[in-house]
VMD Tcl script that builds the backbone (N, CA, C; Angstrom):
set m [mol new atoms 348]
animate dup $m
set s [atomselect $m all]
$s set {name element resname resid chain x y z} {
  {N N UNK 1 A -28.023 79.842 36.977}
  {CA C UNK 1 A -28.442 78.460 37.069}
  {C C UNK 1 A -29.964 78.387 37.261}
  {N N UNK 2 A -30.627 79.330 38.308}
  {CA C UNK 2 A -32.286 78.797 38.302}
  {C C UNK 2 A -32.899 79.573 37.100}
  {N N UNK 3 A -32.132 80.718 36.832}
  {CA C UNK 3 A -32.786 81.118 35.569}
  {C C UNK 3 A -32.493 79.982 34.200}
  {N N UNK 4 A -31.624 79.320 34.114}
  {CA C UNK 4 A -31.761 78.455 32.854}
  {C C UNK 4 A -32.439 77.261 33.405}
  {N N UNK 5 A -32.989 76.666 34.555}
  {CA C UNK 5 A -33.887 76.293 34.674}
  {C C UNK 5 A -35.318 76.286 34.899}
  {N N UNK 6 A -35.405 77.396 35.096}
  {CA C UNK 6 A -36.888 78.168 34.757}
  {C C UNK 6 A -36.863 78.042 33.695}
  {N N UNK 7 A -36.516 78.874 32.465}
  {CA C UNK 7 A -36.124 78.634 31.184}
  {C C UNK 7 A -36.921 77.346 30.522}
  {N N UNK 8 A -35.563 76.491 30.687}
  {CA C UNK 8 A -36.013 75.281 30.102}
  {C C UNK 8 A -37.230 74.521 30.593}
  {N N UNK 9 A -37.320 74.258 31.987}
  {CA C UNK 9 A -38.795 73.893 32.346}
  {C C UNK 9 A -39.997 74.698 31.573}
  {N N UNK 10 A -39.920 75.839 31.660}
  {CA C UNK 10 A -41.180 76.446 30.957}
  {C C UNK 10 A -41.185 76.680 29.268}
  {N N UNK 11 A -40.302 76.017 28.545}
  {CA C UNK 11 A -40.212 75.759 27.310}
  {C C UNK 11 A -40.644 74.533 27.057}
  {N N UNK 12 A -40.395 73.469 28.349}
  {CA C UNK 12 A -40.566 71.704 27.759}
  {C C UNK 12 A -42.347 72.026 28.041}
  {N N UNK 13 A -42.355 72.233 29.313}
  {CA C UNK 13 A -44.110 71.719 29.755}
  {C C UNK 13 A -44.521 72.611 29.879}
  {N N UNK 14 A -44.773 74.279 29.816}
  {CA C UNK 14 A -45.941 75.296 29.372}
  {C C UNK 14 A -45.744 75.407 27.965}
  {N N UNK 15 A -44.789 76.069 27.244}
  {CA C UNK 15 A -44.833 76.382 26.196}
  {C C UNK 15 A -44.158 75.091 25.172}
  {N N UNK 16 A -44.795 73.715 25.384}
  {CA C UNK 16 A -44.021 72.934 24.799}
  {C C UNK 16 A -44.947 72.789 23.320}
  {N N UNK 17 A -46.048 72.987 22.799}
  {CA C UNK 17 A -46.235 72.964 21.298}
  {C C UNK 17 A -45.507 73.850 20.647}
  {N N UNK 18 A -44.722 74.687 20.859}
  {CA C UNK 18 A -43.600 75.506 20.182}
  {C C UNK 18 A -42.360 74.708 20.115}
  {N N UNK 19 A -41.642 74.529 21.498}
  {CA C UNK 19 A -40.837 73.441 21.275}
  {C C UNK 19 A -40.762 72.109 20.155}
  {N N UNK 20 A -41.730 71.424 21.274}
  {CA C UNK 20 A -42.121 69.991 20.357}
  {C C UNK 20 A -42.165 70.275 18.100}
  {N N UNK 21 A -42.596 71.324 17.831}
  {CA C UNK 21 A -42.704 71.379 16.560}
  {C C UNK 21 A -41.249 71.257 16.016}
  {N N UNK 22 A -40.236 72.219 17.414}
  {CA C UNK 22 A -38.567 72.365 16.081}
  {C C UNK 22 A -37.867 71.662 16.667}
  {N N UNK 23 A -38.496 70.574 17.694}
  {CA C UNK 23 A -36.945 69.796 18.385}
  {C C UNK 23 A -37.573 68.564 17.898}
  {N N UNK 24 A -35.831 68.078 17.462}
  {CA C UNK 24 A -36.594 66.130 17.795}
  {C C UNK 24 A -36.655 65.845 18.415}
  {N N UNK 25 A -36.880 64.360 18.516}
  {CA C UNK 25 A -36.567 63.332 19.947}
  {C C UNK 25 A -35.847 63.601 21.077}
  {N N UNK 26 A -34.746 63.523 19.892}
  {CA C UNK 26 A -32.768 63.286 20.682}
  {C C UNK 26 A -33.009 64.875 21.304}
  {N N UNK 27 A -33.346 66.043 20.676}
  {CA C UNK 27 A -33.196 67.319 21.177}
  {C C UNK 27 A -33.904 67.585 22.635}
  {N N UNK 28 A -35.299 66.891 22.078}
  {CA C UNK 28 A -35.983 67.058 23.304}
  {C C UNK 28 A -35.474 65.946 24.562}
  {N N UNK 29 A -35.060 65.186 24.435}
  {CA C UNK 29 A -34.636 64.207 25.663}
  {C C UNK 29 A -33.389 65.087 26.295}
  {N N UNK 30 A -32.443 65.294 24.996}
  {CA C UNK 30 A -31.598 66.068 26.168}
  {C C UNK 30 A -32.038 67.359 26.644}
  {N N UNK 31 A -32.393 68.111 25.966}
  {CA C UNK 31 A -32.986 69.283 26.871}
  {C C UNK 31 A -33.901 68.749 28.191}
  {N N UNK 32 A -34.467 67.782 28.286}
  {CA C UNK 32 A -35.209 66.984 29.643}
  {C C UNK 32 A -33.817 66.818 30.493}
  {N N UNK 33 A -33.124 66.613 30.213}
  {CA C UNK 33 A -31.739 66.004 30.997}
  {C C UNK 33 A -30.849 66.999 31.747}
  {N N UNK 34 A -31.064 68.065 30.441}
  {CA C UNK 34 A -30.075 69.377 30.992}
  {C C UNK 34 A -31.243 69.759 32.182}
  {N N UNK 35 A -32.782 70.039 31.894}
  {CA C UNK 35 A -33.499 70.823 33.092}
  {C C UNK 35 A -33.348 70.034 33.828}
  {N N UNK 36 A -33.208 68.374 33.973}
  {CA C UNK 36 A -33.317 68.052 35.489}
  {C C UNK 36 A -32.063 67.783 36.153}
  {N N UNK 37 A -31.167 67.953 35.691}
  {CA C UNK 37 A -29.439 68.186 36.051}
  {C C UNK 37 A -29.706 69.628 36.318}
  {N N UNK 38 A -30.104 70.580 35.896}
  {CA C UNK 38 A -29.700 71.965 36.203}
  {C C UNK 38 A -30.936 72.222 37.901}
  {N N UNK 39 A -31.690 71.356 37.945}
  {CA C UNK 39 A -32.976 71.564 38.759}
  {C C UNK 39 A -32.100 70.339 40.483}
  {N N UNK 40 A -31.295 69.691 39.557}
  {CA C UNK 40 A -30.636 68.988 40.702}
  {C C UNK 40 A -29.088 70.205 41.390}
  {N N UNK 41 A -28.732 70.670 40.505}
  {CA C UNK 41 A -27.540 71.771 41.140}
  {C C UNK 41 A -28.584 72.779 41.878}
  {N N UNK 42 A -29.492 73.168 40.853}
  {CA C UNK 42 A -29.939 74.170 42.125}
  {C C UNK 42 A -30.857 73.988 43.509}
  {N N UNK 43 A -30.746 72.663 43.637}
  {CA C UNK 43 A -31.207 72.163 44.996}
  {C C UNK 43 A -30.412 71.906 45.972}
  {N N UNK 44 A -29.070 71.583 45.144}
  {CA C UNK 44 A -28.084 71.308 46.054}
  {C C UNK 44 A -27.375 72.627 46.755}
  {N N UNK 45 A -27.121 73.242 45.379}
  {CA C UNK 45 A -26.609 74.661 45.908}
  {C C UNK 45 A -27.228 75.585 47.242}
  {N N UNK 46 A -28.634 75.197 46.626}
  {CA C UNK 46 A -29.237 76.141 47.844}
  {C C UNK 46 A -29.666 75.431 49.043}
  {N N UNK 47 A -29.463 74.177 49.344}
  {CA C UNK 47 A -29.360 73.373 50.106}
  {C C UNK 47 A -28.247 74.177 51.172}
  {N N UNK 48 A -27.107 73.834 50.461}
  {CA C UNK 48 A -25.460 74.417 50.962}
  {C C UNK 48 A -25.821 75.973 51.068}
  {N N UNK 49 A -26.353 77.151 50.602}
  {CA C UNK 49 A -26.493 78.329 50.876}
  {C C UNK 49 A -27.185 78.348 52.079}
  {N N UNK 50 A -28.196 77.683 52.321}
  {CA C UNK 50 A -29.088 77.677 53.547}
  {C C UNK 50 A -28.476 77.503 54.532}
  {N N UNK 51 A -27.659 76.307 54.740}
  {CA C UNK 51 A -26.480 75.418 55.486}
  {C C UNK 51 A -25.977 76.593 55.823}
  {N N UNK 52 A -24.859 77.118 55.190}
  {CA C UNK 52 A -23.513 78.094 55.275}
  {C C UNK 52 A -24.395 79.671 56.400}
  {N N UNK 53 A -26.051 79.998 55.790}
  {CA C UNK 53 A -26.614 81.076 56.237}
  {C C UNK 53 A -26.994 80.935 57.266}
  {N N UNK 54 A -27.004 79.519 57.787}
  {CA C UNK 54 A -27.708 78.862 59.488}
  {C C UNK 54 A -26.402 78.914 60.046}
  {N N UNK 55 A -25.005 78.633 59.379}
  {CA C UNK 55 A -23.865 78.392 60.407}
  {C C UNK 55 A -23.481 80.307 60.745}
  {N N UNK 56 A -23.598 81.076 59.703}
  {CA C UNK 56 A -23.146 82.567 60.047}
  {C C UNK 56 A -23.940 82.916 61.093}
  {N N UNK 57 A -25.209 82.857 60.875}
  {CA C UNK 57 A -26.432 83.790 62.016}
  {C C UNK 57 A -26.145 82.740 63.231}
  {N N UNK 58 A -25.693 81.629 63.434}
  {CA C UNK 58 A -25.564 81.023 65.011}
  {C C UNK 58 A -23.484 81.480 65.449}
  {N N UNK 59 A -22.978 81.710 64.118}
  {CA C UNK 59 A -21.594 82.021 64.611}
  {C C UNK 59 A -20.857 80.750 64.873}
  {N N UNK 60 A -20.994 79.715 64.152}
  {CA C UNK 60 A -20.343 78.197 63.912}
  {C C UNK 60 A -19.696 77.936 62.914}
  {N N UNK 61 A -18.829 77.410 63.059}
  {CA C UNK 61 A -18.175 76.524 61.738}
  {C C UNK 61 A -18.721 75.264 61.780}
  {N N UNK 62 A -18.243 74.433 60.185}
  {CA C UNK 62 A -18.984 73.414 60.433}
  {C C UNK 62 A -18.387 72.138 61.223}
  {N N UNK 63 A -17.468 72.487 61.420}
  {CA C UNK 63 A -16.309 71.656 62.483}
  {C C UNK 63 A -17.419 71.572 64.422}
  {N N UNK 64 A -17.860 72.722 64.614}
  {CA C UNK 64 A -18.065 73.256 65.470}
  {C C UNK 64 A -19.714 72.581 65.524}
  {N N UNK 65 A -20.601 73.275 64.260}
  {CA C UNK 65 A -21.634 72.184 64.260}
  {C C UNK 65 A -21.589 70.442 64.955}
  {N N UNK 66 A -20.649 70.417 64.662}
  {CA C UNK 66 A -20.907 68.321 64.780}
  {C C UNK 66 A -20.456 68.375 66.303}
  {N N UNK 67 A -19.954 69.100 67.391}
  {CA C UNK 67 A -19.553 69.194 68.826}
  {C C UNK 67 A -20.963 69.667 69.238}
  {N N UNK 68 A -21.360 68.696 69.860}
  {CA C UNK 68 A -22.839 68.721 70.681}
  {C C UNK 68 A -22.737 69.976 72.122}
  {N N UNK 69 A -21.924 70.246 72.530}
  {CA C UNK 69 A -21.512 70.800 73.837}
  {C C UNK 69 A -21.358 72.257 73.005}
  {N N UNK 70 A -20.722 72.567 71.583}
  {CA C UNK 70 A -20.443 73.778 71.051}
  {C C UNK 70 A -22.653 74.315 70.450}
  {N N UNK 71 A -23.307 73.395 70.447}
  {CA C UNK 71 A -24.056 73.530 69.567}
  {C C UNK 71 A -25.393 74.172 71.198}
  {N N UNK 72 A -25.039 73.716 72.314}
  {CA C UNK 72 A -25.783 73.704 73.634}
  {C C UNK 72 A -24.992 74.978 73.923}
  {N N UNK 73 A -23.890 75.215 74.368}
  {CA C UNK 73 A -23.687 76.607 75.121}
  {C C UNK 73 A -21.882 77.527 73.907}
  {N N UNK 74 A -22.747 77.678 73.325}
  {CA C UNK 74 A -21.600 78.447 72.202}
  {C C UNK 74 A -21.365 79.924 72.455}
  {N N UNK 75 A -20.169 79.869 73.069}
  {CA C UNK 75 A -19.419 80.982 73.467}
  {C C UNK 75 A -19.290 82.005 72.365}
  {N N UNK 76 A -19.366 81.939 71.465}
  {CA C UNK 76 A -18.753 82.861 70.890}
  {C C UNK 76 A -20.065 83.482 69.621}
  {N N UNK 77 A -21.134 82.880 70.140}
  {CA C UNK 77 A -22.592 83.711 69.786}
  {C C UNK 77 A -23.349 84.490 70.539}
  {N N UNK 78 A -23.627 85.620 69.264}
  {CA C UNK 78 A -24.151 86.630 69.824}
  {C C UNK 78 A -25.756 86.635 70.191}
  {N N UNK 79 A -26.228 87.235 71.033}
  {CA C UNK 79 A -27.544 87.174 71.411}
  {C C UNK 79 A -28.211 87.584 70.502}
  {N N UNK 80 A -28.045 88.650 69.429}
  {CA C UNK 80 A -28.628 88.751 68.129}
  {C C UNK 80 A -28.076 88.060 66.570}
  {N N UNK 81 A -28.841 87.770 66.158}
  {CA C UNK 81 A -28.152 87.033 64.538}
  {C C UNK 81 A -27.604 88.512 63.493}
  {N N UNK 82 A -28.405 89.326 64.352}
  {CA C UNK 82 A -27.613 90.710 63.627}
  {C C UNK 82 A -26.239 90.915 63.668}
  {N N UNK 83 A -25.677 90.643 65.478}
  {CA C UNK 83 A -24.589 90.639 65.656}
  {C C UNK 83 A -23.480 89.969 64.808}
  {N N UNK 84 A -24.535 88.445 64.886}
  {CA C UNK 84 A -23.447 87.416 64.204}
  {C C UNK 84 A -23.158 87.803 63.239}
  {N N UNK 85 A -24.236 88.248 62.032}
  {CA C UNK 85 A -23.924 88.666 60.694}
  {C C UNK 85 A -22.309 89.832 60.524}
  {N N UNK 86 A -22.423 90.917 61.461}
  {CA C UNK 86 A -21.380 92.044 61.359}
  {C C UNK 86 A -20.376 91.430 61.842}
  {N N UNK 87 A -20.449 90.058 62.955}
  {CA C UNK 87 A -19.308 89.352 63.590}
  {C C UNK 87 A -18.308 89.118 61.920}
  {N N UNK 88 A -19.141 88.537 60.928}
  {CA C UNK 88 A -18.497 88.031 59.751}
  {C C UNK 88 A -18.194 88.371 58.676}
  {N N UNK 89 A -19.114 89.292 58.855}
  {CA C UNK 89 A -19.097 90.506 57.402}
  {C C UNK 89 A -18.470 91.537 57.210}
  {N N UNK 90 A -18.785 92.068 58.712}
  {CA C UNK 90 A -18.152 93.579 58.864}
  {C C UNK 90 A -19.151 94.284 59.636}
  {N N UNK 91 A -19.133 95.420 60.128}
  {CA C UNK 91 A -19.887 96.391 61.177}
  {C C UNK 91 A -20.778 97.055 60.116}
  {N N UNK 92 A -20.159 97.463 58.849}
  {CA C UNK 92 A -21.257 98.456 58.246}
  {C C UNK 92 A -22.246 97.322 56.661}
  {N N UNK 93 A -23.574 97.472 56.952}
  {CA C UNK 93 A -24.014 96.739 56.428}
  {C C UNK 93 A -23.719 96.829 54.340}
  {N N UNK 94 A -23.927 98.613 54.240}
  {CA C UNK 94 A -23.823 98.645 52.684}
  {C C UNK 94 A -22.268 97.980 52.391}
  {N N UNK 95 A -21.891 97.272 52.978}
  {CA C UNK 95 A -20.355 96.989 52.888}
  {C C UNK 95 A -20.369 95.438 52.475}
  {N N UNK 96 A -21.772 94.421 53.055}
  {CA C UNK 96 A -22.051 92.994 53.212}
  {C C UNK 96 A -21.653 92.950 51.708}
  {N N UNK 97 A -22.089 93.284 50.411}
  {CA C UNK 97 A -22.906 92.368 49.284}
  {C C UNK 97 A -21.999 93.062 47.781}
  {N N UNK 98 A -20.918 94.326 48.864}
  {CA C UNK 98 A -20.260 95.126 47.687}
  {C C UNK 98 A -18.793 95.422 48.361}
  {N N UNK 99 A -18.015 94.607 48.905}
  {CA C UNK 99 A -17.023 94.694 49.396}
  {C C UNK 99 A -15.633 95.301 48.746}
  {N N UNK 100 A -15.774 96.763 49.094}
  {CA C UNK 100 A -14.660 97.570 48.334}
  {C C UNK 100 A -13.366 97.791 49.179}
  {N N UNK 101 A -13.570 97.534 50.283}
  {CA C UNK 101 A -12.050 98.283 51.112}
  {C C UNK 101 A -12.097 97.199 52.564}
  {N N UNK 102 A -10.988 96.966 52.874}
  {CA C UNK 102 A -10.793 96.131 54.146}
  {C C UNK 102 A -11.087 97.056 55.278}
  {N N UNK 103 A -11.733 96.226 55.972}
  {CA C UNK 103 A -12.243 97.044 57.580}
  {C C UNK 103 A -10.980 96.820 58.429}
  {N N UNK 104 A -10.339 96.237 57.894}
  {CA C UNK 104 A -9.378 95.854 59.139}
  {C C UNK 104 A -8.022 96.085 59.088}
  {N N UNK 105 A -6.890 96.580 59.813}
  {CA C UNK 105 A -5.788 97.375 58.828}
  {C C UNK 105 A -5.073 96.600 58.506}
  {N N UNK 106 A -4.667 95.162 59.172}
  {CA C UNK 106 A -3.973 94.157 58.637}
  {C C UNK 106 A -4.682 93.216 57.652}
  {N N UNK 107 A -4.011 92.440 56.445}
  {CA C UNK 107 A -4.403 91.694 55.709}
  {C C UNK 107 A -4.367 89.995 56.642}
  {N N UNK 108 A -3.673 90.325 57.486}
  {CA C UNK 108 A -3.676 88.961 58.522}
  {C C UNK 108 A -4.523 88.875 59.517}
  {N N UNK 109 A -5.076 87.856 59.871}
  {CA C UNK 109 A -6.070 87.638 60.774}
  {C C UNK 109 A -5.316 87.955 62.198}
  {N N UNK 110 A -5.900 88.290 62.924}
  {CA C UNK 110 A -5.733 88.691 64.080}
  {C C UNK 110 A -5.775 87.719 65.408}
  {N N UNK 111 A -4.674 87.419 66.134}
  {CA C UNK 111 A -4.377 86.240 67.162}
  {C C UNK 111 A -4.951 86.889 68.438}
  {N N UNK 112 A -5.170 87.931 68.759}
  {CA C UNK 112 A -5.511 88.427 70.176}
  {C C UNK 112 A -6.619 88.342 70.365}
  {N N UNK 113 A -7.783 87.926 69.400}
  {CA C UNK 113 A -9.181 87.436 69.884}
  {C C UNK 113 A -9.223 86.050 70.341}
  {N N UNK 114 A -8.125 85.270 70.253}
  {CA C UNK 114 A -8.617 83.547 71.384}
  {C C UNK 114 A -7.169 83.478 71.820}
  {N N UNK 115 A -7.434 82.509 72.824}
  {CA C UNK 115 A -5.986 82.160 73.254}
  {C C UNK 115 A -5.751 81.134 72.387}
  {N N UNK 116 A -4.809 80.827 72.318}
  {CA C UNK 116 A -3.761 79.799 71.597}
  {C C UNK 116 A -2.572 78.480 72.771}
}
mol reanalyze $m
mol bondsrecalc $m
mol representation Tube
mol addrep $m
């Protein structure tokens, strides 16, 4: 997505006397339409990536975000954002971004970390 908007931005307005010669009108308006639709997803997206990367490193859901009392003394964060990260990912880092094998021996989440 930001690569086809890089793309197209730098085809309409740096390199646009190349463009402008083989597109028409209609071509060039929608190609204006697709870069600023594709320039609006990737604001949003990474809007929400940022979001999701602030709730892992504090150890929140977003349920948990909107509780003012969870957001002041949150039990269940770690004093490092390092921690938090392995809290969610896993303990071994080459493991974050290439996830080949479960760390954990059950496929079910585990009830003995909160009370119920």
């Amino acid at each position: 997505m930001i690569q086809c908007t890089l793309f197209i931005s730098y085809d309409l307005f740096v390199n646009d006397k190349f463009v402008l010669q083989e597109l028409t009108k209609n071509q060039q308006f929608l190609l204006t339409i697709c870069d600023v639709t594709c320039f609006a997803l990737v604001m949003a997206m990474g809007f929400l990536l940022g979001f999701h990367i602030y709730h892992i490193a504090q150890n929140i859901t977003t349920v948990e975000y909107h509780i003012n009392e969870i957001k002041a003394n949150n039990p269940f964060r770690k004093p490092r954002i390092i921690d938090n990260l392995k809290e969610v990912f896993g303990p071994e880092i080459k493991y974050w971004f290439l996830p080949l094998r479960n760390v954990e021996k059950s496929a079910f989440p585990r009830t003995d970390l909160f009370e119920v």
